[in-house]
C-alpha positions as CSV (number, residue, x, y, z in Angstrom):
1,X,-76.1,20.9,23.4
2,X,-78.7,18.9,22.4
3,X,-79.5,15.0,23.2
4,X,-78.7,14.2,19.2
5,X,-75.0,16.3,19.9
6,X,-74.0,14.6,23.0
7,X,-74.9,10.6,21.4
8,X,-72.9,11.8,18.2
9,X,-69.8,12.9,20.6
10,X,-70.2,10.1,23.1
11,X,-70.2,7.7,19.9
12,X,-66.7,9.7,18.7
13,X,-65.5,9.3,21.7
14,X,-66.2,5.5,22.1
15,X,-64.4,5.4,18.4
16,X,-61.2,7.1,19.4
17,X,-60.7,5.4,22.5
18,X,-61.3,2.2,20.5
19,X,-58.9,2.9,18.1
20,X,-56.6,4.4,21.1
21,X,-56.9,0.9,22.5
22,X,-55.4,-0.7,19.7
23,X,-52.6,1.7,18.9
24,X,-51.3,1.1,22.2
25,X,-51.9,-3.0,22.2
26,X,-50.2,-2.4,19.2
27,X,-46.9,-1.0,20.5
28,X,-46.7,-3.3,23.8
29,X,-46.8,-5.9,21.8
30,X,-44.2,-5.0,19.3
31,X,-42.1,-3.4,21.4
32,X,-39.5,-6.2,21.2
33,X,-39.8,-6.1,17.5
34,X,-37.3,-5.2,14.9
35,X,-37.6,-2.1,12.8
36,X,-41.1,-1.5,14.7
37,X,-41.7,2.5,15.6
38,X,-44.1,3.5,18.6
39,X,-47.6,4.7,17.2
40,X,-50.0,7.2,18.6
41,X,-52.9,8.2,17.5
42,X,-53.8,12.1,16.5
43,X,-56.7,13.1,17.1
44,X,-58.7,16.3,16.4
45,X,-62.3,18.3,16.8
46,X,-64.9,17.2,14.6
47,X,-65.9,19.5,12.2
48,X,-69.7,18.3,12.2
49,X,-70.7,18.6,15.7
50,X,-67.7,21.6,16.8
51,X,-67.1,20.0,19.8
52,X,-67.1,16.4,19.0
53,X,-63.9,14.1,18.7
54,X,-62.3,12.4,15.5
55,X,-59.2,10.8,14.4
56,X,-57.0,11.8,12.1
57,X,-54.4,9.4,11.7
58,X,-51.9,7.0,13.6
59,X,-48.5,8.8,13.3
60,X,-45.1,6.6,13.4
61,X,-42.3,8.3,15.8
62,X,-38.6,7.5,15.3
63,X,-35.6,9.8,15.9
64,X,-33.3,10.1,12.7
65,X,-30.7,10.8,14.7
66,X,-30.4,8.4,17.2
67,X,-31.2,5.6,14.2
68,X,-28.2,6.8,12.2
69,X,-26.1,6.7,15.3
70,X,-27.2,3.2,15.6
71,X,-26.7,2.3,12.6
72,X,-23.1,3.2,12.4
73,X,-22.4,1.0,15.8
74,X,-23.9,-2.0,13.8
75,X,-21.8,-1.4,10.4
76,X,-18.9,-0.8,12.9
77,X,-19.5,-4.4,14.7
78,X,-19.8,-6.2,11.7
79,X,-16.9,-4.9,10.3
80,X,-14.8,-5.4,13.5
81,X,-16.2,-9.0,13.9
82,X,-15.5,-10.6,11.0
83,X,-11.3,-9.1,11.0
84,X,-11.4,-10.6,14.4
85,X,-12.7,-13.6,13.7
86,X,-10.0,-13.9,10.8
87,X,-7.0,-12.9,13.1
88,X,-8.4,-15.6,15.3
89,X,-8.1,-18.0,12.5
90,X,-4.9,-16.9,11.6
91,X,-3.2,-16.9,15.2
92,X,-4.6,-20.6,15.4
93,X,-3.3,-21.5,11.9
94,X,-0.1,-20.2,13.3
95,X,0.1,-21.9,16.4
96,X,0.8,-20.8,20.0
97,X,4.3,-21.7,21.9
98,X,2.6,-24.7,23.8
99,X,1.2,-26.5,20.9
100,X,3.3,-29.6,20.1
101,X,2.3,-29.2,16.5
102,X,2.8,-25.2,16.0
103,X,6.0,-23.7,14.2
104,X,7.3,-22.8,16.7
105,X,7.2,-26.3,18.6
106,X,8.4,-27.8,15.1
107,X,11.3,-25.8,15.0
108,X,12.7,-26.4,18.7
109,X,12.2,-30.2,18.0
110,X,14.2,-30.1,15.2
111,X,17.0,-28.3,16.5
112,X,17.0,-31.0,19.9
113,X,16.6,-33.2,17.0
114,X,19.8,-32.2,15.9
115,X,21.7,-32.0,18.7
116,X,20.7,-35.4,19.9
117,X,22.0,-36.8,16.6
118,X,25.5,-35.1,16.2
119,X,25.9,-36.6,19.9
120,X,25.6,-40.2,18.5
121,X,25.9,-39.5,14.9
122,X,25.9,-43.2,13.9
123,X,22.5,-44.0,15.1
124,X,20.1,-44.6,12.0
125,X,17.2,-43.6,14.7
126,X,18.6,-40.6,15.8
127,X,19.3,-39.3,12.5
128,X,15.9,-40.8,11.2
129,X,14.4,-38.4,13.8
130,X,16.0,-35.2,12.6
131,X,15.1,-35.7,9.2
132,X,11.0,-36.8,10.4
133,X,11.1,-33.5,12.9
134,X,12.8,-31.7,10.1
135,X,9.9,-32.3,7.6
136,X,7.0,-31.7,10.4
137,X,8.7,-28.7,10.7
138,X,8.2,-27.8,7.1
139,X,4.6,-29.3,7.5
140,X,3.8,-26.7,10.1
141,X,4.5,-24.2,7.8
142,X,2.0,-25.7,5.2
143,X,-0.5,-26.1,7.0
144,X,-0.5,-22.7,8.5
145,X,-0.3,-21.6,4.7
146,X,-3.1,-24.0,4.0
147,X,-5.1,-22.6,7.0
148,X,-4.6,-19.2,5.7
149,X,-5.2,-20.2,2.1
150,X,-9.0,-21.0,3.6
151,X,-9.7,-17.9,5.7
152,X,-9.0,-16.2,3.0
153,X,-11.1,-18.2,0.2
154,X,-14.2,-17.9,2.5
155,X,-13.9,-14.3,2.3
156,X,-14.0,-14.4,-0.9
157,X,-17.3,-17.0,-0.7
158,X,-18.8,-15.1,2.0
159,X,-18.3,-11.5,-0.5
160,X,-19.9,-13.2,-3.4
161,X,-23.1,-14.0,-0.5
162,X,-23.1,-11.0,0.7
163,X,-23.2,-9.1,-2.3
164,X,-26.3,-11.1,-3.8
165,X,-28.2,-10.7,-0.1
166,X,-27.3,-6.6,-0.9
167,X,-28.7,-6.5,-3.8
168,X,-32.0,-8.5,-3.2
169,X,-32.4,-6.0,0.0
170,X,-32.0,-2.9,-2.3
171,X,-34.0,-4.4,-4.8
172,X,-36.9,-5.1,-1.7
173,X,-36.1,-1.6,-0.5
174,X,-37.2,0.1,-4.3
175,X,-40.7,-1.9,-4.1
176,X,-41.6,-0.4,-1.0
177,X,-40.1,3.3,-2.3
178,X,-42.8,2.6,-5.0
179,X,-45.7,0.8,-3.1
180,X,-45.7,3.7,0.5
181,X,-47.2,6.5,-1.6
182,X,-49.8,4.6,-3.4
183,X,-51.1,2.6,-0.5
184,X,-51.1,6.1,1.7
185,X,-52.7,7.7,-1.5
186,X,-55.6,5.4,-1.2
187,X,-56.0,5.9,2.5
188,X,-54.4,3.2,3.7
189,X,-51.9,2.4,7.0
190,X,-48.2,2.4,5.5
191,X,-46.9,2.5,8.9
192,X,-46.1,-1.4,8.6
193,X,-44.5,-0.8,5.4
194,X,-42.1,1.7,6.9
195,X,-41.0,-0.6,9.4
196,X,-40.4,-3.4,6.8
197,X,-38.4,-0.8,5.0
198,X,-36.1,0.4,8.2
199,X,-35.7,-3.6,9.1
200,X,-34.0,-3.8,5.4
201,X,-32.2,-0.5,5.5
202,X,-30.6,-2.0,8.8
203,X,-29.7,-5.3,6.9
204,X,-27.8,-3.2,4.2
205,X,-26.4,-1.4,6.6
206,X,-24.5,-4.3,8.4
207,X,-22.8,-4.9,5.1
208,X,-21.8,-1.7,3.8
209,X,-22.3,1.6,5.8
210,X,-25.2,3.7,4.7
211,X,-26.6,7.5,4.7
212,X,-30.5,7.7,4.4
213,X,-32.0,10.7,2.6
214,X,-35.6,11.2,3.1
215,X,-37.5,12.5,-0.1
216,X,-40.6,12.9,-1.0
217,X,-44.2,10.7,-0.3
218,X,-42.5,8.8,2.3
219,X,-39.8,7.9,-0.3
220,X,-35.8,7.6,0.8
221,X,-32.4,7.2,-0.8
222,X,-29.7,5.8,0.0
223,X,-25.7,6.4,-0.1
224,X,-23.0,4.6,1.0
225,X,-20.3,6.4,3.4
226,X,-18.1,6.3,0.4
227,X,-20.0,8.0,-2.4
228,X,-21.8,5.1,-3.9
229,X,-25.5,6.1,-4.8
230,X,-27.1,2.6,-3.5
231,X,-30.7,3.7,-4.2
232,X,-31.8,6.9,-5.9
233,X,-35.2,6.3,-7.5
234,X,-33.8,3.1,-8.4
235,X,-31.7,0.7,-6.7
236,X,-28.2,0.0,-8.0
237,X,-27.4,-3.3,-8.9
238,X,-23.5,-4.9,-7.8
239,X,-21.7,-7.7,-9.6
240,X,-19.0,-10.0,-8.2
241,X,-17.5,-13.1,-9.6
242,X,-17.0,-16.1,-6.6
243,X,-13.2,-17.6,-7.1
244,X,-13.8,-19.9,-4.9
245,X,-10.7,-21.8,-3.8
246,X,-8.0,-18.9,-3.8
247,X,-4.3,-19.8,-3.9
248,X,-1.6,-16.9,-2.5
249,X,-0.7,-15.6,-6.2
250,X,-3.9,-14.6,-6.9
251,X,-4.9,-11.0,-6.6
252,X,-7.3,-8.4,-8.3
253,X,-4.5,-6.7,-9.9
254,X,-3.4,-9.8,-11.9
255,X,-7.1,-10.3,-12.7
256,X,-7.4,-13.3,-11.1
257,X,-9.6,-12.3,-8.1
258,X,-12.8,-10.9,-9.1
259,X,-13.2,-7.2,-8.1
260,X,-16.4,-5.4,-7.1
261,X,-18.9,-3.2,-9.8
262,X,-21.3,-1.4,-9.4
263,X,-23.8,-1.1,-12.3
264,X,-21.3,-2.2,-14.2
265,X,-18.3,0.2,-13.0
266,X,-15.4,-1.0,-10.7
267,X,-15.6,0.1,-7.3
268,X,-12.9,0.8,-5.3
269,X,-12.5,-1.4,-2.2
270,X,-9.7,-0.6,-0.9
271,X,-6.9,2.2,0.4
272,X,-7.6,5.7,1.4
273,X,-9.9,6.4,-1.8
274,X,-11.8,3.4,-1.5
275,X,-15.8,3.8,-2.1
276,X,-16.8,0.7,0.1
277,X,-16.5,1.4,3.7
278,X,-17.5,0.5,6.7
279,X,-19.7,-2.6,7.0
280,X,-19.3,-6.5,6.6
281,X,-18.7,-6.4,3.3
282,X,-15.6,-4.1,2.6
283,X,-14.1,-6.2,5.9
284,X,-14.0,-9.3,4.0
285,X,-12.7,-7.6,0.9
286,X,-10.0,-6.4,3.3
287,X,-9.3,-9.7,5.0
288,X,-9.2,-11.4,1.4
289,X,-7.2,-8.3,-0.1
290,X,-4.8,-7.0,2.5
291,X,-4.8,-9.1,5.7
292,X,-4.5,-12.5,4.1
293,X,-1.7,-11.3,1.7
294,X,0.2,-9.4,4.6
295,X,-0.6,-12.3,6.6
296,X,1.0,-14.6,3.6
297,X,4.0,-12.3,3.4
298,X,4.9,-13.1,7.4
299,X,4.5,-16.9,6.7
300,X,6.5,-17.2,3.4
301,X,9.2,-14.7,4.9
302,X,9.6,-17.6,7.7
303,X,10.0,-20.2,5.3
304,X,12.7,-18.2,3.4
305,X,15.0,-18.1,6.0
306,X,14.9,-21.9,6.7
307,X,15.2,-22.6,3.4
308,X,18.3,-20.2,2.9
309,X,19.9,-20.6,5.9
310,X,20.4,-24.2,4.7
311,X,21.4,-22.9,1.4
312,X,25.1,-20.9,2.8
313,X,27.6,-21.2,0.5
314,X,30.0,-23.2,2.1
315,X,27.5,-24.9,4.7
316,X,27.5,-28.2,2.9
317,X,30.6,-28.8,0.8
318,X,28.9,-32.2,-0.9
319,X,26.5,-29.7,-2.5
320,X,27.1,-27.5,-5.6
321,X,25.7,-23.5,-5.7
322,X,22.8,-24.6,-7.9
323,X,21.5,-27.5,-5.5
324,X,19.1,-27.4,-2.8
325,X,20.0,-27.9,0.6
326,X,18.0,-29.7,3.4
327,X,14.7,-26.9,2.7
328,X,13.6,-26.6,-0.6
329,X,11.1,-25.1,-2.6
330,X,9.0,-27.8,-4.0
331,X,12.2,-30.1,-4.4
332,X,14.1,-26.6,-5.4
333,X,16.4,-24.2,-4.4
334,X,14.9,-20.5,-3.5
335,X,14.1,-18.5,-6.1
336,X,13.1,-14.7,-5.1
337,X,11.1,-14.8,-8.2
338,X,8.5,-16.9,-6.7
339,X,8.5,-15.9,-3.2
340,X,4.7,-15.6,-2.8
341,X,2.8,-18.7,-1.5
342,X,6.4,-20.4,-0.4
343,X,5.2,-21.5,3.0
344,X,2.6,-23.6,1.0
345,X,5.4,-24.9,-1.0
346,X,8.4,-25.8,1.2
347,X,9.7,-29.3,1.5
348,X,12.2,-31.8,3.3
349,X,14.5,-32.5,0.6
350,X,13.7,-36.4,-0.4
351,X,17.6,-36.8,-0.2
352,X,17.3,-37.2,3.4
353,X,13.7,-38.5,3.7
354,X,13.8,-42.4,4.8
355,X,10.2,-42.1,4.4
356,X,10.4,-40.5,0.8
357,X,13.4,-42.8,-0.2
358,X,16.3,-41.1,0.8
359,X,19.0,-41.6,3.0
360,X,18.8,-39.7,6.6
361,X,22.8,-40.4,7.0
362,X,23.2,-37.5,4.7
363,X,22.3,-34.8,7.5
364,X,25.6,-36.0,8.8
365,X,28.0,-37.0,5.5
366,X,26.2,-33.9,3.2
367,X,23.2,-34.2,1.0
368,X,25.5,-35.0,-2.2
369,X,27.8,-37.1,-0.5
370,X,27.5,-40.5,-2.7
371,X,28.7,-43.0,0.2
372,X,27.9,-43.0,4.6
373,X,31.6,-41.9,5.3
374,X,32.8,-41.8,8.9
375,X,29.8,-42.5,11.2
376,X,31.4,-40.9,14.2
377,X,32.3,-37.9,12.7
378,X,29.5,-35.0,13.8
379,X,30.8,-32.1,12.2
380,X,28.5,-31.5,9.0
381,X,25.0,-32.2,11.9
382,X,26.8,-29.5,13.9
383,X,27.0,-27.1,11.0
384,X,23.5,-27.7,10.3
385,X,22.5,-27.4,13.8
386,X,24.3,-24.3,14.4
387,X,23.1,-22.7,11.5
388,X,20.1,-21.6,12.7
389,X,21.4,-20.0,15.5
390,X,22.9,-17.8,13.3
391,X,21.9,-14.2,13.3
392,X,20.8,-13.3,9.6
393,X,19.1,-10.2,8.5
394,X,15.3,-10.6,7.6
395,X,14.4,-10.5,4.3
396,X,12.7,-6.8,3.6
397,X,13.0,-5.9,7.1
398,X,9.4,-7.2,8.3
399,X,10.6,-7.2,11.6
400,X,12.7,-4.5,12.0
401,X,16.7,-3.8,10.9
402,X,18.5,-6.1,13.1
403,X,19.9,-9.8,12.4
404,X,17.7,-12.4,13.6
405,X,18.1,-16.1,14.9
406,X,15.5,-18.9,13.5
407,X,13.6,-19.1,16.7
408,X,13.7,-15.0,16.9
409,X,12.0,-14.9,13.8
410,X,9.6,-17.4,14.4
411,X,8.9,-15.1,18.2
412,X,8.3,-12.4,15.9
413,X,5.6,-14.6,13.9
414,X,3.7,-15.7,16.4
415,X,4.3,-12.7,18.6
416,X,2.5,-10.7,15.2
417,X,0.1,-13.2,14.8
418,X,-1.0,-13.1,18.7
419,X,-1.0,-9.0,18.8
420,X,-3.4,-8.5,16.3
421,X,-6.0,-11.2,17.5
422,X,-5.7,-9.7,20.4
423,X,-6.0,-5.5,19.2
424,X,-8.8,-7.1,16.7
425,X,-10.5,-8.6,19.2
426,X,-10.3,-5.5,21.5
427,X,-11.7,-3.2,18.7
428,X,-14.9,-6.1,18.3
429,X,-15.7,-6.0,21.9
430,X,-15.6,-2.0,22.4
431,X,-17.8,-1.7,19.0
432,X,-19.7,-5.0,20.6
433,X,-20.3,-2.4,23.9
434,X,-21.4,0.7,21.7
435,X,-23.6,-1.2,19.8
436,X,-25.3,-2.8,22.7
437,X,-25.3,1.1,24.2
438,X,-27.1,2.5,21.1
439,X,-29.5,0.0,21.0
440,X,-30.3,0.2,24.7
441,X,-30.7,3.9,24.1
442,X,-32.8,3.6,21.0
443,X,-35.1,1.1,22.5
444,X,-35.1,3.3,26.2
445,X,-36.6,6.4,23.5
446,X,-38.9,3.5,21.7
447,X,-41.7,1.6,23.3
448,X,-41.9,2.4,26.6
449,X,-44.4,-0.3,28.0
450,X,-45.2,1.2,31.6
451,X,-46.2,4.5,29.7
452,X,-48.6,2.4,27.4
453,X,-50.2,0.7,30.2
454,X,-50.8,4.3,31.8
455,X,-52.1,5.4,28.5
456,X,-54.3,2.2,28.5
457,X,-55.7,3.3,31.8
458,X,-56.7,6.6,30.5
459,X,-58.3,4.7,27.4
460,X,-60.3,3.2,29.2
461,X,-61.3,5.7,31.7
462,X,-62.5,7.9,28.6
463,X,-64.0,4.7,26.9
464,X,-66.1,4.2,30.3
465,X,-67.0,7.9,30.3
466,X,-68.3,7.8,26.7
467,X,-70.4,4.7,27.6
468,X,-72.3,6.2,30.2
469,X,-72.9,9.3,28.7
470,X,-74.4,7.2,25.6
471,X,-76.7,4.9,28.7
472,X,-77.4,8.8,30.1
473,X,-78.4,10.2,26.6
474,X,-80.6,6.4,26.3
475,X,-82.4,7.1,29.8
476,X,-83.0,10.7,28.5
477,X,-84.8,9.2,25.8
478,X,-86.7,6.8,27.7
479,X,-88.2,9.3,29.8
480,X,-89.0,11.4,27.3
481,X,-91.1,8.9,25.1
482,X,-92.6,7.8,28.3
483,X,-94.1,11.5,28.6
């Protein structure tokens, strides 16, 4: 080897272990950084000197695998946080035992209400009381309905969001499909391109779970878990119509909730066919399709059985079969007809509201009785007291065949309500503890910062080597001009 060979190879040298050094400042310091893939640099024997050094390229190393695994833990905890969040909601729409103002409260106030009254049935206060804790009780119920009314309208909100942030990310995803090969084409780094590109595969995949296809020049595709071809060449483009402020009737069957399309086809969102799964995104199309009305049902069966507990035939004799009793519907009796949204709609009948200009000595004479009557005689507040401790049956068996007492019924509610906040919020924290496995295990196979520091070391071992073979290959020189 000549003195010309050994300056060319030290000069390689000091040119790979240059670039070395960067590639590995490179993944220390992105190491914490999302999407980002460790680098190393190939490197190869030069064909111009045969033993001299050159580099080839700076290849990007990620495990497929391991990614997808990942990736499924994240769809799985968005999915599982948002139905906790709105079983949370729900339960503390609902009320707990212990809250003065829950249903369950409201109900146990009004039957002491009662009692206290029929034990001094001429006292204007007492009976003003009964009829004031029997319309928070039907208050309770509306604002639960009301708070449920909301969970479910910012589903609907938070779909039309999340459907516009999808498609800008699949739009995003296309431009880089298109821009990777040409850039690597010209002999440029696309390695910062691919990572932009896995940082917005990730973000789709949070809202609806996603398969990645690798194709060719660096290109991918996408599918969703459910058969939906999300990006094949070009991306596919969703459409959803924001309702806003929902109201319990409303559903996609009766065409007054907006569905999901894709390139202008429905897609299914729901039961066992449904093409959206997995992800934030078919969660809130479940919370706003099936958990809110299901949800609704458990609410409005409550304020059924108030309302037609109150309306047994032979309960109140002042009454005729056509009139309300003390419940109503919106000032009516029940009508099984309109049974969705009722908890929204029930009402103190204004007959024995002092505050709405009625007369609260009706819960004691009857609500059609035209004068007071005998103010010591308790019978008609003791009917209506014991009335709901009467065992009915529920109205399409939501909680089972038995008969059921008002307060049983309102157990059941809450006791419904409280178990699934508490299974929802037991799925969220095991997918919460997978997700934080996979991405410990993904980052452990990642950038590992000790072996880049010992890599650094050898970088510049071989850097110093170089150097003092070119200071050698100078001295030769030297000494030979010298001569």
């Amino acid at each position: 080897m000549n003195m010309t060979t050994a300056l060319n190879n030290a000069l390689g040298g000091l040119t790979a272990a240059s670039r070395g050094a960067a590639v590995v400042s490179g993944n220390i310091a992105n190491a914490l950084t999302p999407g980002y893939a460790r680098r190393s640099l190939e490197l190869a024997t030069s064909p111009i000197s045969g033993n001299g050094v050159r580099t080839v390229g700076v290849t990007r190393h990620q495990d497929p695998a391991l990614i997808a695994n990942r990736r499924d833990s994240d769809a799985n905890l968005a999915g599982t946080s948002a139905i906790s969040e709105f079983y949370t909601r729900f339960e503390k729409a609902v009320g707990s035992v212990d809250d003065p103002k829950s249903f369950a409260s409201r109900l146990t106030d009004f039957e002491n209400s009662m009692t206290t009254a029929a034990s001094l049935p001429d006292s204007k206060v007492r009976l003003d009381q009964a009829a004031r804790a029997a319309r928070d009780l039907a208050d309770s119920l509306n604002a639960a309905s009301e708070g449920l009314r909301r969970a479910r309208s910012d589903a609907d909100r938070t779909i039309g969001m999340q459907v516009n942030r999808l498609n800008q990310s699949l739009q995003d995803i296309e431009n880089l499909n298109n821009k990777i090969p040409s850039i690597k084409n010209s002999g440029g780094d696309i390695n910062a391109l691919l990572d932009q590109r896995q940082v917005l595969i990730d973000q789709v995949n949070e809202l609806m779970s996603v398969n990645v296809v690798a194709r060719d020049n660096n290109r991918v595709s996408l599918y969703s878990d459910g058969g939906l071809i999300l990006l094949e060449g070009q991306a596919a483009e969703f459409s959803f119509t924001t309702t806003g402020e929902t109201k319990p009737h409303m559903t996609i069957a009766n065409s007054l909730l907006s569905g999901l399309e894709m390139n202008g086809q429905p897609v299914r969102t729901g039961g066992n066919s449904a093409q959206l799964r997995g992800g934030a995104l078919a969660a809130q199309f479940e919370i706003r399709d099936e958990l809110a009305v299901e949800a609704q049902v458990h609410l409005d069966t409550a304020a059924q059985d108030l309302i037609e507990r109150f309306e047994t035939a032979g309960l109140d004799p002042t009454v005729a079969a056509t009139d309300p009793g003390v419940f109503t519907d919106d000032g009516n009796r029940y009508d099984a007809t309109a049974a969705i949204g009722l908890a929204s709609r029930i009402r103190l009948n204004v007959a024995v509201d002092p505050d709405a200009g009625g007369d609260s000595w009706k819960l004691r004479t009857g609500l059609g009785a035209a004068i007071p009557g005998n103010p010591g005689d308790a019978t008609q507040l003791r009917a209506f007291g014991a009335i709901l401790n009467d065992a009915r049956p529920v109205a399409g068996g939501l909680y089972g065949t038995g008969n059921m007492r008002a307060a049983e019924i309102t157990e059941a509610l809450l006791s419904k309500a409280g178990a699934n906040a508490h299974a929802a919020e037991g799925r969220m924290t095991f997918a919460k503890h997978s997700q934080l496995e996979m991405a410990k295990i993904e980052a452990e196979r990642g950038v590992d910062t000790d072996a880049e520091l010992q890599n650094l070391m050898q970088i510049e071992k071989t850097y110093a080597a170089n150097a003092r073979l070119i200071s050698t290959v100078d001295e030769m020189m030297d000494t030979l001009l010298r001569l």
